[in-house]
PyMOL commands that place a pseudoatom at each C-alpha (Angstrom):
pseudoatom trace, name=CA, resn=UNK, resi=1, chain=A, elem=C, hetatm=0, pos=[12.411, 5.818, 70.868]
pseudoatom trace, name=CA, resn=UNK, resi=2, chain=A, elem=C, hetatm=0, pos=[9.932, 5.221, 67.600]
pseudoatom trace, name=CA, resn=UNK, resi=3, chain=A, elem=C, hetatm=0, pos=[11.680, 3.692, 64.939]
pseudoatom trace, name=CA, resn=UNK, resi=4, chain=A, elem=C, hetatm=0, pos=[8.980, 1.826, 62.870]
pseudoatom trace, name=CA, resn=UNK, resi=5, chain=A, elem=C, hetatm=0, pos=[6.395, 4.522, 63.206]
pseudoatom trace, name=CA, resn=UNK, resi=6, chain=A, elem=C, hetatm=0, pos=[8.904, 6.386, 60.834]
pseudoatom trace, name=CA, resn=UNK, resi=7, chain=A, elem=C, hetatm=0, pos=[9.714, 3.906, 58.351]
pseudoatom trace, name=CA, resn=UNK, resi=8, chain=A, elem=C, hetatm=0, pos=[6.171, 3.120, 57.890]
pseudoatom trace, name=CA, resn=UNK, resi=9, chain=A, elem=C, hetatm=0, pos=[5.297, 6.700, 57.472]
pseudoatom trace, name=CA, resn=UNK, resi=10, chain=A, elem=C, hetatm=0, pos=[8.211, 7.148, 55.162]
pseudoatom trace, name=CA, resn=UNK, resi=11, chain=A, elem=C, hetatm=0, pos=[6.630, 3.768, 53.732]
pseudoatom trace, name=CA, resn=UNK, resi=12, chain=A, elem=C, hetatm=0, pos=[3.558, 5.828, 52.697]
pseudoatom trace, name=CA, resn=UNK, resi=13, chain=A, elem=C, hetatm=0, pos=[5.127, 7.865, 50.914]
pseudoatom trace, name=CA, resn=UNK, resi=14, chain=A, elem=C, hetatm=0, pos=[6.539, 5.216, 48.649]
pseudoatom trace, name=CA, resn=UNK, resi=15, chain=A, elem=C, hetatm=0, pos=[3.653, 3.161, 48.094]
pseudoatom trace, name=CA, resn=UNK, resi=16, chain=A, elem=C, hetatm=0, pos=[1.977, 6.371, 46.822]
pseudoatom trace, name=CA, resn=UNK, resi=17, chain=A, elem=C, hetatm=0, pos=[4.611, 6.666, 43.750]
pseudoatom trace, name=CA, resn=UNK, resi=18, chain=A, elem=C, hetatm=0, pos=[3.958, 5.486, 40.560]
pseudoatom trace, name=CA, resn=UNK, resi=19, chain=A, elem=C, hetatm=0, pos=[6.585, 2.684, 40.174]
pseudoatom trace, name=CA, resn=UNK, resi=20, chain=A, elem=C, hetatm=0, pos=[5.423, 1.356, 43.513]
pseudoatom trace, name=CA, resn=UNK, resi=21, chain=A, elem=C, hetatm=0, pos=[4.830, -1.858, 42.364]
pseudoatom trace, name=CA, resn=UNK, resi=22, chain=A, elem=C, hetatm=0, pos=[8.684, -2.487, 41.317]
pseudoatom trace, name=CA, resn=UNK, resi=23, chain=A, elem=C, hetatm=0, pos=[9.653, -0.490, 44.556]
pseudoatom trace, name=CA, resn=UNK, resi=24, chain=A, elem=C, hetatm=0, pos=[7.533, -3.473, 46.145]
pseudoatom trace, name=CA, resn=UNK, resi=25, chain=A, elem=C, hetatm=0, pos=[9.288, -6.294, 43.925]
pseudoatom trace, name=CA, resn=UNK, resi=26, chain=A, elem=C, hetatm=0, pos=[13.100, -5.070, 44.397]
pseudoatom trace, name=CA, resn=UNK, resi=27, chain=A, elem=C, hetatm=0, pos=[12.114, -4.575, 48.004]
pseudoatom trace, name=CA, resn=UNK, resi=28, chain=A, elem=C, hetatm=0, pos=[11.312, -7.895, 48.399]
pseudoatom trace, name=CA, resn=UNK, resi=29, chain=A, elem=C, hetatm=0, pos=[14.318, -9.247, 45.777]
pseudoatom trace, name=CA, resn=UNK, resi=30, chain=A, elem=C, hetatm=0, pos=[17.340, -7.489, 48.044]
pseudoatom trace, name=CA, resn=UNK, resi=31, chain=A, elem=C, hetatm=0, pos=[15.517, -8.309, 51.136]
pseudoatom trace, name=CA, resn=UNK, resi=32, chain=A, elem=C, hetatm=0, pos=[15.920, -12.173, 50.714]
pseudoatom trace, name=CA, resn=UNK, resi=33, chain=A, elem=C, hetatm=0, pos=[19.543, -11.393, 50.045]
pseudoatom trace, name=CA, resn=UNK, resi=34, chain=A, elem=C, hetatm=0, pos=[20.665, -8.738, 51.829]
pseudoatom trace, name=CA, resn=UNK, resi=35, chain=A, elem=C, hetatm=0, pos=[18.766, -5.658, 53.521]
pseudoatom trace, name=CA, resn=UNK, resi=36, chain=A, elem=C, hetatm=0, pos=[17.561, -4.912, 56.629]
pseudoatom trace, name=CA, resn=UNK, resi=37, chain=A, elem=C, hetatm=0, pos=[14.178, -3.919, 56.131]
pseudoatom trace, name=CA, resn=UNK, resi=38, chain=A, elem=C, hetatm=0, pos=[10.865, -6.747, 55.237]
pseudoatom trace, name=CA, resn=UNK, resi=39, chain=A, elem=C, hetatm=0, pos=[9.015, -5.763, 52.157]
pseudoatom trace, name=CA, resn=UNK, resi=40, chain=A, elem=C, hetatm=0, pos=[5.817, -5.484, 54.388]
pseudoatom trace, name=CA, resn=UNK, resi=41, chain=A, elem=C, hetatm=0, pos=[6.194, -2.116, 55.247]
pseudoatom trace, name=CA, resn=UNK, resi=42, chain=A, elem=C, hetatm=0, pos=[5.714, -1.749, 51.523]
pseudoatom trace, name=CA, resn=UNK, resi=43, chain=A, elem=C, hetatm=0, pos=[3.252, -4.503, 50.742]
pseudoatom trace, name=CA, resn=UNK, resi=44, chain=A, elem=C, hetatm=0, pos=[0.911, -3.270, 53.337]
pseudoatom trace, name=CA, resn=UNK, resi=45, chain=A, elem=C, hetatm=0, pos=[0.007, 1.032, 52.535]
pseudoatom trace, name=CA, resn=UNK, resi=46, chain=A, elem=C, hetatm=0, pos=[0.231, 0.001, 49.090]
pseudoatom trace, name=CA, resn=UNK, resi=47, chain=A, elem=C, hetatm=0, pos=[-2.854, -2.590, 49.670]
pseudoatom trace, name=CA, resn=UNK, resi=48, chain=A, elem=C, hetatm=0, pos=[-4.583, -0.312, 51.881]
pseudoatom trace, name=CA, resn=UNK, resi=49, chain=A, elem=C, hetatm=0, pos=[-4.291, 2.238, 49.255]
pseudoatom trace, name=CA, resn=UNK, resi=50, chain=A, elem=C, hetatm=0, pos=[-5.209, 0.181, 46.284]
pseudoatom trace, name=CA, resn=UNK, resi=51, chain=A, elem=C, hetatm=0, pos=[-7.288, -2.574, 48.001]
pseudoatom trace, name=CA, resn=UNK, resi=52, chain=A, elem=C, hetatm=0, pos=[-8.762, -4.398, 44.722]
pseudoatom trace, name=CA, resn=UNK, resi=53, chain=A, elem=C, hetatm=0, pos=[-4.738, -4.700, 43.653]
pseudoatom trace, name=CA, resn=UNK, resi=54, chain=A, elem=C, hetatm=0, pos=[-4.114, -6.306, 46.547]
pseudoatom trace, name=CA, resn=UNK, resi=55, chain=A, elem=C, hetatm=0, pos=[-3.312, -10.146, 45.151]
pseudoatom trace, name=CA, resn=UNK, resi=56, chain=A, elem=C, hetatm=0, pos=[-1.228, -8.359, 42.161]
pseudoatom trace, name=CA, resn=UNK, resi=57, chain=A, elem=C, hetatm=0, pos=[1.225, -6.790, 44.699]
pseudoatom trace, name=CA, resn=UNK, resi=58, chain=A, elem=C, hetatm=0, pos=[0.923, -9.686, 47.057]
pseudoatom trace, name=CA, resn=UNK, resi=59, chain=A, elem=C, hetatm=0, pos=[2.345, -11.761, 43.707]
pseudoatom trace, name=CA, resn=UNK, resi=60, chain=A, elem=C, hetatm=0, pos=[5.068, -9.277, 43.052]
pseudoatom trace, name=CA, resn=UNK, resi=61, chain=A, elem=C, hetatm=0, pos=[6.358, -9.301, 46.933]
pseudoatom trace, name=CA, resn=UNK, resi=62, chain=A, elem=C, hetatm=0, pos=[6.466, -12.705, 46.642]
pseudoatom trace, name=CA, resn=UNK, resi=63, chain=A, elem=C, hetatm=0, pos=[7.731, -13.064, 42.878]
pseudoatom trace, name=CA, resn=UNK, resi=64, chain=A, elem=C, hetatm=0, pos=[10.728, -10.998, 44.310]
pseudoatom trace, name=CA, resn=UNK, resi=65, chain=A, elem=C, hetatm=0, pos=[11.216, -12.597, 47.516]
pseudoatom trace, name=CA, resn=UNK, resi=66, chain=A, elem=C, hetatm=0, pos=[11.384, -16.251, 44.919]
pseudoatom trace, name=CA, resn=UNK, resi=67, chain=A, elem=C, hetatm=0, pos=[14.455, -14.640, 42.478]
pseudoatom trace, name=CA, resn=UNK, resi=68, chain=A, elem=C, hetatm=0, pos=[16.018, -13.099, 45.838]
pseudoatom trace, name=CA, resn=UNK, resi=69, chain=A, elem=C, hetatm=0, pos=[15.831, -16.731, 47.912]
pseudoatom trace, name=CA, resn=UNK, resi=70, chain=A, elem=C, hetatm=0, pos=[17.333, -18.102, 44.817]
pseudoatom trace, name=CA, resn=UNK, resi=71, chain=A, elem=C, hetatm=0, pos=[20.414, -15.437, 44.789]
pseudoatom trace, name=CA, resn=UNK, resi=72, chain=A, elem=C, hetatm=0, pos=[20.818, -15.715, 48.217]
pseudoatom trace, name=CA, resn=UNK, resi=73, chain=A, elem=C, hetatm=0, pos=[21.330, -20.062, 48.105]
pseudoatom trace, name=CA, resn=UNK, resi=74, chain=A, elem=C, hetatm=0, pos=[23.354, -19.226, 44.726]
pseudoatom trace, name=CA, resn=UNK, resi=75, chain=A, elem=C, hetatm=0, pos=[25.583, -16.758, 46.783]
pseudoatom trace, name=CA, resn=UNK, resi=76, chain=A, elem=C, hetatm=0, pos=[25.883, -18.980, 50.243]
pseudoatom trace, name=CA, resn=UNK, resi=77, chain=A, elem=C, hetatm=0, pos=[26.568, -22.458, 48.150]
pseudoatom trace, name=CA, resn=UNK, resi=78, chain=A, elem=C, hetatm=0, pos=[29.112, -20.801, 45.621]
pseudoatom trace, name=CA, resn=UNK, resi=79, chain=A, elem=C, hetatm=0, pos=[30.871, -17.770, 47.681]
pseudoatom trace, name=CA, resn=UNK, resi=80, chain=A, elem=C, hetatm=0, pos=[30.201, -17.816, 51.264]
pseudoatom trace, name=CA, resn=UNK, resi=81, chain=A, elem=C, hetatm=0, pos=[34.283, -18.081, 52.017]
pseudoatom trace, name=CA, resn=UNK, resi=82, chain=A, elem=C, hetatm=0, pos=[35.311, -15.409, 49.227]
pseudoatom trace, name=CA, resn=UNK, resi=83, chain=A, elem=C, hetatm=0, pos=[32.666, -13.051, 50.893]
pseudoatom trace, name=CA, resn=UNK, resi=84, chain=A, elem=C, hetatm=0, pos=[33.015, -14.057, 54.724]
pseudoatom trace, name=CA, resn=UNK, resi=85, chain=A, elem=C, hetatm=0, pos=[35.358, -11.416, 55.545]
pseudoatom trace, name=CA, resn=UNK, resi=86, chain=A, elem=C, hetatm=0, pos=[32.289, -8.845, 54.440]
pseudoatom trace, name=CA, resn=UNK, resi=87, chain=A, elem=C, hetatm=0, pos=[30.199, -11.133, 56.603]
pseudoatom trace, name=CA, resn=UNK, resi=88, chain=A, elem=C, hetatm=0, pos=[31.700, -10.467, 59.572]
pseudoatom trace, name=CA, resn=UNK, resi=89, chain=A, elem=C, hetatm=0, pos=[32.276, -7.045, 58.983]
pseudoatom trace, name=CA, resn=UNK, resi=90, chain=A, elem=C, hetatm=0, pos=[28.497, -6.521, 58.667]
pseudoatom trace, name=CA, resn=UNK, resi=91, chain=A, elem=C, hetatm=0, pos=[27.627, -8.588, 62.055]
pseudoatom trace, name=CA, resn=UNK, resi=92, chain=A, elem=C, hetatm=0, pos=[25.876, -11.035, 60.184]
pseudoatom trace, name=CA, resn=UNK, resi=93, chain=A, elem=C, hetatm=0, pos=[28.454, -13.768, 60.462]
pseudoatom trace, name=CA, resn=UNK, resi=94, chain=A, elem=C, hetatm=0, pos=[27.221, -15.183, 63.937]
pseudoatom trace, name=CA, resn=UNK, resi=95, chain=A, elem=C, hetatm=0, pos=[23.447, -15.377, 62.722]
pseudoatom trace, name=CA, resn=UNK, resi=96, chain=A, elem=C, hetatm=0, pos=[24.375, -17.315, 59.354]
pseudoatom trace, name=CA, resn=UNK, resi=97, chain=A, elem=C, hetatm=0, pos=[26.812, -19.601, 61.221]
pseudoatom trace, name=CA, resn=UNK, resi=98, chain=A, elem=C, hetatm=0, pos=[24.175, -20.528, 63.502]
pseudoatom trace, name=CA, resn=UNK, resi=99, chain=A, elem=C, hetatm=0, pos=[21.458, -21.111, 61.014]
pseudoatom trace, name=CA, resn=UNK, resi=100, chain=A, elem=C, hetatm=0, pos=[24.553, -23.445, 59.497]
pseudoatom trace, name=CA, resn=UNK, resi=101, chain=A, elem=C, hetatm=0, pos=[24.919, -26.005, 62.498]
pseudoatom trace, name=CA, resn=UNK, resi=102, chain=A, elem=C, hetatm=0, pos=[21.432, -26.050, 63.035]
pseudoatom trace, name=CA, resn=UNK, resi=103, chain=A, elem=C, hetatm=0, pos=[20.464, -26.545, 59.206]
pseudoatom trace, name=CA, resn=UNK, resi=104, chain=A, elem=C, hetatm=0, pos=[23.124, -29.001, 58.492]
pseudoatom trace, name=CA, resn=UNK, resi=105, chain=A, elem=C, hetatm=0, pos=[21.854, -30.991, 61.658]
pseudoatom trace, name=CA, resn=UNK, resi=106, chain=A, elem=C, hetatm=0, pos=[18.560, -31.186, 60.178]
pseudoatom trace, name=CA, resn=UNK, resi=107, chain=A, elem=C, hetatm=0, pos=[19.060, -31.743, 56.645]
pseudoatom trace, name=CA, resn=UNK, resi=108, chain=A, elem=C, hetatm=0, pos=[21.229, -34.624, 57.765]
pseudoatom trace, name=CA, resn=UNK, resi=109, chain=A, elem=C, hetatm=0, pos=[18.111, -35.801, 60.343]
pseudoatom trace, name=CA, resn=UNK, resi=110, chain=A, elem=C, hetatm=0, pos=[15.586, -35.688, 57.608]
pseudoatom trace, name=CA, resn=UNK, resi=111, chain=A, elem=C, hetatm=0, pos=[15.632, -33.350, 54.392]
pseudoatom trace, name=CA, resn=UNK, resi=112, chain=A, elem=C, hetatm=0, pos=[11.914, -33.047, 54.980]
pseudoatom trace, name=CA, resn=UNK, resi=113, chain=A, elem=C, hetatm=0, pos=[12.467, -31.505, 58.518]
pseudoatom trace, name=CA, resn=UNK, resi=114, chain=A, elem=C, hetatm=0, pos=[14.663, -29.133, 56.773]
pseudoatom trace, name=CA, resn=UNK, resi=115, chain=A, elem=C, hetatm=0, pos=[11.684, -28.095, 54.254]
pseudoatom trace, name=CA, resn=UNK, resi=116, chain=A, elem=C, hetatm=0, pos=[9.283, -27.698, 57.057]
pseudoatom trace, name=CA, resn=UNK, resi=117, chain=A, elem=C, hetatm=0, pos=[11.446, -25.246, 59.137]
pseudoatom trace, name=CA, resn=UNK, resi=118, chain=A, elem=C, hetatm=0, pos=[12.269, -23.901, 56.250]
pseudoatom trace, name=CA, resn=UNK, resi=119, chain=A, elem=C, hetatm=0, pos=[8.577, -23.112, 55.857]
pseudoatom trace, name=CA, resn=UNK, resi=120, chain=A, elem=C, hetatm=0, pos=[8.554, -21.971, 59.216]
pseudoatom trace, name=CA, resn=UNK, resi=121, chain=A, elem=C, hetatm=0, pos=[11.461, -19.351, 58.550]
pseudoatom trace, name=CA, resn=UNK, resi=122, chain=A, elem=C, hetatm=0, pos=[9.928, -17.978, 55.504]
pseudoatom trace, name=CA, resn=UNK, resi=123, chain=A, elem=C, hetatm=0, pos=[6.545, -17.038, 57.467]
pseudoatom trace, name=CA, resn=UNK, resi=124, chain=A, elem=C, hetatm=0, pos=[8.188, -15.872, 60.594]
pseudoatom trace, name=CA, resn=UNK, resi=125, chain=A, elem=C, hetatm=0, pos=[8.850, -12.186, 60.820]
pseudoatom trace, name=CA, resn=UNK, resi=126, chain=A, elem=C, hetatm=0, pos=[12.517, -12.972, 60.532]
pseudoatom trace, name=CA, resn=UNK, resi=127, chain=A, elem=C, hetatm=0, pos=[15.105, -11.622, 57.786]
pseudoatom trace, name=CA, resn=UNK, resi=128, chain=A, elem=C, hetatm=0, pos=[14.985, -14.238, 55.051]
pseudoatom trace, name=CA, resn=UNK, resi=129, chain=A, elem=C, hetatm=0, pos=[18.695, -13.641, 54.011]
pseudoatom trace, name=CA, resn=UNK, resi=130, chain=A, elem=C, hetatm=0, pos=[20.063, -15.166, 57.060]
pseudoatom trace, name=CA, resn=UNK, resi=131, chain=A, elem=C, hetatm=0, pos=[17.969, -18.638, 56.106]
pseudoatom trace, name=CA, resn=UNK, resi=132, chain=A, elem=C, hetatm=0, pos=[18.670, -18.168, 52.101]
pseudoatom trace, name=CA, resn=UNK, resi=133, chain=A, elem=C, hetatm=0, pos=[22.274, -18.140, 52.923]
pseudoatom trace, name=CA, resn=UNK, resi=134, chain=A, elem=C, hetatm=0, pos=[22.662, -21.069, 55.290]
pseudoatom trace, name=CA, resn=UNK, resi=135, chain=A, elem=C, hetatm=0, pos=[20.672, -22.924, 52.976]
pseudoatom trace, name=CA, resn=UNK, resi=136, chain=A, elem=C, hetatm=0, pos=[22.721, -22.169, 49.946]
pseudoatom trace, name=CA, resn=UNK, resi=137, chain=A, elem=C, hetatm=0, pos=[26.242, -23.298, 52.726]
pseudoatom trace, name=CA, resn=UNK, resi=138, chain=A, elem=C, hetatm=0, pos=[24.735, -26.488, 53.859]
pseudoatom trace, name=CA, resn=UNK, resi=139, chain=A, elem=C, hetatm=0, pos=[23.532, -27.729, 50.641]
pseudoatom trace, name=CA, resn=UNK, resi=140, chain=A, elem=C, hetatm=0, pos=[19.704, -27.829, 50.939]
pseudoatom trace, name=CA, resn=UNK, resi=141, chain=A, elem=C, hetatm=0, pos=[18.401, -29.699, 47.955]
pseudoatom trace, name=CA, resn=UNK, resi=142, chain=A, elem=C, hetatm=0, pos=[17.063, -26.838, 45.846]
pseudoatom trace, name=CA, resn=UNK, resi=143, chain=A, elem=C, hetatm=0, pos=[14.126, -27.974, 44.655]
pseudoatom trace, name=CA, resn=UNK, resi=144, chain=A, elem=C, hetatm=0, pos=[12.498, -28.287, 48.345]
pseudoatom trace, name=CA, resn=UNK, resi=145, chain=A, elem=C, hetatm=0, pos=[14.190, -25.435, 49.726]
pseudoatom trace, name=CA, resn=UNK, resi=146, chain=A, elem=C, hetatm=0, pos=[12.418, -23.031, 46.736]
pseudoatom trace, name=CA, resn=UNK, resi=147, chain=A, elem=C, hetatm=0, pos=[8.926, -25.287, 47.538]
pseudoatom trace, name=CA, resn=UNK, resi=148, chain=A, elem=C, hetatm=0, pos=[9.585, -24.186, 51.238]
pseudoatom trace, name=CA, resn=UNK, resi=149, chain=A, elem=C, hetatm=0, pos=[9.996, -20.935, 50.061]
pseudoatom trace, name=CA, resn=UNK, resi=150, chain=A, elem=C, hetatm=0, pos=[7.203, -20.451, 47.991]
pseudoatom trace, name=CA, resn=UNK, resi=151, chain=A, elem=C, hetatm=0, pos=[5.063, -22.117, 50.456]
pseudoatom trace, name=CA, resn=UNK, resi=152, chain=A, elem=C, hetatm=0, pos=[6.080, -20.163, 54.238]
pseudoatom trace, name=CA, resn=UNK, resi=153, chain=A, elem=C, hetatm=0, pos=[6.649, -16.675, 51.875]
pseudoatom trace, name=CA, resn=UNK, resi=154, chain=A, elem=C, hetatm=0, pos=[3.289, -16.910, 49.908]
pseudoatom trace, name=CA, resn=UNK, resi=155, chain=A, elem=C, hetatm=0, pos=[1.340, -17.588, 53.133]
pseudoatom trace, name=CA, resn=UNK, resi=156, chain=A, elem=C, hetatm=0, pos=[2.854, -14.370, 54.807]
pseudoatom trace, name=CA, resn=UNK, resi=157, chain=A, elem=C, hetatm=0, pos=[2.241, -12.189, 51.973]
pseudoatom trace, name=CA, resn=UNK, resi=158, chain=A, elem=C, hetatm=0, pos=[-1.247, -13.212, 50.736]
pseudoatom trace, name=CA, resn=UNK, resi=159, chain=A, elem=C, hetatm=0, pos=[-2.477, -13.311, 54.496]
pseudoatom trace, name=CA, resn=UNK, resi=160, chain=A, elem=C, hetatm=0, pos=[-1.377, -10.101, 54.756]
pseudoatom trace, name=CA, resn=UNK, resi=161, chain=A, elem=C, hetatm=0, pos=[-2.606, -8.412, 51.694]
pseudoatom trace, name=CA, resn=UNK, resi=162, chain=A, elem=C, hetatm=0, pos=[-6.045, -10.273, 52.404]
pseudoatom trace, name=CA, resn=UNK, resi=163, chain=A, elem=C, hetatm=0, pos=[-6.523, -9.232, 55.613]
pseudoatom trace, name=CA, resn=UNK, resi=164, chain=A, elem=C, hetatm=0, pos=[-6.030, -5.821, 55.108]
pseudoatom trace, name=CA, resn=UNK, resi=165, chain=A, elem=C, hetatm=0, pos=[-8.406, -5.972, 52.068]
pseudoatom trace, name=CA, resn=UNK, resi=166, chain=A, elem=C, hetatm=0, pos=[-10.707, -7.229, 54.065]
pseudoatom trace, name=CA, resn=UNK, resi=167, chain=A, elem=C, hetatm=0, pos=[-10.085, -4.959, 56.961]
pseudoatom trace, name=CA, resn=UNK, resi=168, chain=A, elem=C, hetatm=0, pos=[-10.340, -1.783, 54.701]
pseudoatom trace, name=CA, resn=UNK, resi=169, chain=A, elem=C, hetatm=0, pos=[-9.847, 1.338, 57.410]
pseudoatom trace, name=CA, resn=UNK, resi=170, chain=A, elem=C, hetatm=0, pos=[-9.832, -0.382, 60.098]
pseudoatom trace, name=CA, resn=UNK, resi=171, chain=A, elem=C, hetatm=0, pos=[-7.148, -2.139, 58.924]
pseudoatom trace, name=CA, resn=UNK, resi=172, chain=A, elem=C, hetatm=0, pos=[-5.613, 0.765, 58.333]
pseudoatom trace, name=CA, resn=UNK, resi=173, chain=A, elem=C, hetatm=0, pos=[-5.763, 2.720, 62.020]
pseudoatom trace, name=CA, resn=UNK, resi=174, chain=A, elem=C, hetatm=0, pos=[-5.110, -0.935, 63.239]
pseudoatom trace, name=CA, resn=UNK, resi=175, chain=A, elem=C, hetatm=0, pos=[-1.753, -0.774, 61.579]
pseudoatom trace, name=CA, resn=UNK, resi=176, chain=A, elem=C, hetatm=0, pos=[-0.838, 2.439, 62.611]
pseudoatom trace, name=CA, resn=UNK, resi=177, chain=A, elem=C, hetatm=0, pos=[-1.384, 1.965, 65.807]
pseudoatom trace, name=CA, resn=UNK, resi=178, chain=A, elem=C, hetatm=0, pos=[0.160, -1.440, 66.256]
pseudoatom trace, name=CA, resn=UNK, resi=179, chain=A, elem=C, hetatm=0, pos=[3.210, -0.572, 64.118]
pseudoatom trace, name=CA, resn=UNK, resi=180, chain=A, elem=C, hetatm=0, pos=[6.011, 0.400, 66.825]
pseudoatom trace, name=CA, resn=UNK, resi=181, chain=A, elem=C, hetatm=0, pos=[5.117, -2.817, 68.920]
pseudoatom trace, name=CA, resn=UNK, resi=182, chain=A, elem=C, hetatm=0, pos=[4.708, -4.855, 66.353]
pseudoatom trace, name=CA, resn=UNK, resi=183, chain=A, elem=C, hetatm=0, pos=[8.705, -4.065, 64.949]
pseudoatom trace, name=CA, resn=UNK, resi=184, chain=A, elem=C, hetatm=0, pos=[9.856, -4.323, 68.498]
pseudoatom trace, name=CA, resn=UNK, resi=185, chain=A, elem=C, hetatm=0, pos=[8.210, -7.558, 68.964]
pseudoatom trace, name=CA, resn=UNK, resi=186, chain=A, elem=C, hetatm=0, pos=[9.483, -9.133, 65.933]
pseudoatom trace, name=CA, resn=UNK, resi=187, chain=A, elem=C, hetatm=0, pos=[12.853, -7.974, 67.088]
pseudoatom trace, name=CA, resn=UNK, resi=188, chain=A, elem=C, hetatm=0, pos=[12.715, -9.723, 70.425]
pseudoatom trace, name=CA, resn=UNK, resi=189, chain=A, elem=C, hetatm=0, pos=[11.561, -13.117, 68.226]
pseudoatom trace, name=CA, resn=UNK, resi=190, chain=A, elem=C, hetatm=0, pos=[14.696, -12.583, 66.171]
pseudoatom trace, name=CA, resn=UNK, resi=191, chain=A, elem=C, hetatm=0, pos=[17.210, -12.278, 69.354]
pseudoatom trace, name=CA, resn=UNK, resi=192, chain=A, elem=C, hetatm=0, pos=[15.798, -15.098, 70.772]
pseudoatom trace, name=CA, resn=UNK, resi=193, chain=A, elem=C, hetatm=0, pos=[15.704, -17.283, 68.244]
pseudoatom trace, name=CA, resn=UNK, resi=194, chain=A, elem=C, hetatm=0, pos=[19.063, -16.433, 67.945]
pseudoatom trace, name=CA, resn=UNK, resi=195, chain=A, elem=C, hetatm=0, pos=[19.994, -17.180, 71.137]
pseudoatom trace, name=CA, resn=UNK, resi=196, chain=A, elem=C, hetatm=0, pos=[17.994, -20.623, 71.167]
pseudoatom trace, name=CA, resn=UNK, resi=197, chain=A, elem=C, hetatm=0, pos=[20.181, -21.179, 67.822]
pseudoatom trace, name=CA, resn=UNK, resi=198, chain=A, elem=C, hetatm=0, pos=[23.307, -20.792, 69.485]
pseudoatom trace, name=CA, resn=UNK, resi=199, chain=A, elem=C, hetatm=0, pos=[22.414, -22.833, 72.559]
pseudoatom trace, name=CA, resn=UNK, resi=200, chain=A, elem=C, hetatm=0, pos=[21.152, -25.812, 70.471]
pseudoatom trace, name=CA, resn=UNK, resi=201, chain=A, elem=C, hetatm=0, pos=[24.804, -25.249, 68.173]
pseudoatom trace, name=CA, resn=UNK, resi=202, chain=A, elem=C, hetatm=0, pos=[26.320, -25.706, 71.745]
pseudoatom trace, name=CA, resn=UNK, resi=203, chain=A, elem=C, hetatm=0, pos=[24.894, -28.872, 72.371]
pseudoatom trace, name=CA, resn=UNK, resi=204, chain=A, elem=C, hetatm=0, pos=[22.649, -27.321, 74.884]
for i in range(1, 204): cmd.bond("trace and resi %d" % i, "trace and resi %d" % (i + 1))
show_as sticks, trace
zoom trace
């Protein structure tokens, strides 16, 4: 069954629109909060497209991704119990909780552990929201969780963007081709790093 194939194609089609660029940015803003879907499929036919624009959108993705992060700790450190109800109506209860005990673990280990995996988690090809939120619950000090941030985010977008400047077509067919594996892999990454989350919660 091809799912990503679709959603890139369909990804085309929006990176060809004229407001693109704020697509791009409120992509990346609810992304870091709340949706599904990484603002790469985006970022990525918009630089092939444009290739000499591709450090302005690179900025915006990452711009967004910055206010959303920031939303996302706001929301987890002022109304994670009000809102856990919706939580766990939306399966993402178990994920959060997880990234919780392991966070709080860590932060109380060394805060600078904390910063580097959150570094880590903004780089991985992981949803952000679920490490924005558990930030924002344990109490991450905010000033080295938006540094972490910046720093694991930026790297992910401006790699990306750069490379497929630099790649030009070839880039291109490369990401077409790769596309469906590429979702399914970073899929399997997210299951088991859930699953190593919830063994290390259990003291395994």
């Amino acid at each position: 069954m091809k799912v990503f194939g679709p959603m890139y194609a369909r990804a085309l089609v929006w990176a060809a629109h004229p407001r693109a660029p704020r697509f791009l940015g409120f992509l990346s803003f609810i992304e870091a909060i709340f949706f599904p879907v990484m603002p790469e499929v985006m970022l990525a036919p918009m630089t092939l497209a444009r290739p000499l624009h591709w450090f302005r959108y690179a900025s915006i993705s990452l711009v967004g991704s910055l206010l959303g992060a920031l939303v996302g700790y706001a929301l987890g450190y002022f109304a994670y119990e009000a809102i856990r109800p919706l939580l766990a109506s939306l399966g993402w209860i178990g994920p959060i909780d997880e990234q919780v005990t392991y966070l709080r673990g860590v932060a109380a280990e060394s805060p600078w552990k904390a910063f580097w995996i959150l570094v880590l988690a903004g780089f991985a090809p992981i949803p952000l929201k679920f490490f924005t939120w558990a930030s924002g619950i344990v109490g991450v000090p905010l000033v080295p969780f938006m540094a972490s941030m910046f720093i694991g985010r930026g790297k992910r977008v401006y790699l990306l963007a750069g490379a497929i400047r630099l790649g030009g077509p070839r880039a291109a067919a490369a990401l077409q081709r790769w596309i469906e594996p590429l979702g399914w892999i970073a899929v399997s990454l997210l299951v088991v790093l859930a699953g190593y989350l919830a063994w290390r919660a259990q003291g395994g």
